[in-house]
C-alpha positions in Angstrom: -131.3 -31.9 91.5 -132.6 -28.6 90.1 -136.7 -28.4 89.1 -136.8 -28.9 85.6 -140.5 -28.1 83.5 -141.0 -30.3 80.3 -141.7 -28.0 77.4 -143.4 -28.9 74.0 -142.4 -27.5 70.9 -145.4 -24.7 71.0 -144.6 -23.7 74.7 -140.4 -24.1 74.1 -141.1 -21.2 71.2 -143.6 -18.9 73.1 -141.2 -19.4 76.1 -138.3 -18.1 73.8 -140.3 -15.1 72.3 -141.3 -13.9 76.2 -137.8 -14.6 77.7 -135.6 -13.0 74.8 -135.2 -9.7 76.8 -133.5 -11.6 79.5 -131.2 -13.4 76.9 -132.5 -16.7 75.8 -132.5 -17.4 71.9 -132.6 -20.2 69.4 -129.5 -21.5 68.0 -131.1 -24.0 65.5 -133.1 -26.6 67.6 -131.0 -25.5 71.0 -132.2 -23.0 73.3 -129.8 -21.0 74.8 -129.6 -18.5 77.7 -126.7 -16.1 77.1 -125.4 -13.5 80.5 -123.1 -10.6 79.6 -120.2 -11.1 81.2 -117.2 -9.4 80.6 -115.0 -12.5 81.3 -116.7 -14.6 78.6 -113.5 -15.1 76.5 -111.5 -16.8 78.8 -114.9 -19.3 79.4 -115.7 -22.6 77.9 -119.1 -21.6 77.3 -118.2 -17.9 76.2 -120.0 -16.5 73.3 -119.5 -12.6 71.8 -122.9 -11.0 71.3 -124.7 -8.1 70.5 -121.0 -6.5 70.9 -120.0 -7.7 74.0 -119.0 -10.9 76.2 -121.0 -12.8 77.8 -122.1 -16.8 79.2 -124.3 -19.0 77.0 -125.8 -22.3 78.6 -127.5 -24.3 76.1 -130.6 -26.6 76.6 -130.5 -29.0 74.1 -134.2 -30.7 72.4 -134.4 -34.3 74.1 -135.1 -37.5 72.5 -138.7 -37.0 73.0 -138.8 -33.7 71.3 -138.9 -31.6 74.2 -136.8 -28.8 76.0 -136.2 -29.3 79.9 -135.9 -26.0 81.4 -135.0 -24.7 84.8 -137.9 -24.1 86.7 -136.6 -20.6 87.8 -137.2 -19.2 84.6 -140.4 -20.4 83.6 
């Protein structure tokens, strides 16, 4: 299994605001990390942003009020 870090509500929104330029945004209380990819349409997970095609993958709050995030991009 993948390293996963535990964030708090404080840390999940400063993570957000630092990370945005590499595509992850709040979609209510979901985080979501969106890849332009010009195949999006035909995807499951495809989402039309900005103008364009792309991935999302979202990381959903857990019962504890936390997001777990891939280490990676922490």
């Amino acid at each position: 299994m993948k390293d996963l870090v535990e964030l708090d509500y404080t840390k999940a929104h400063s993570f957000v605001e630092k990370n945005s330029r590499i595509g992850f945004f709040w979609d209510g209380w979901d985080i979501v990390k969106w890849t332009e990819n010009e195949n999006g349409f035909t995807q499951k997970n495809g989402m039309f942003r900005n103008n364009k095609w792309g991935h999302s993958m979202k990381i959903p709050m857990t019962n504890s009020g936390t997001w777990k995030v891939l280490s990676k991009y922490v």
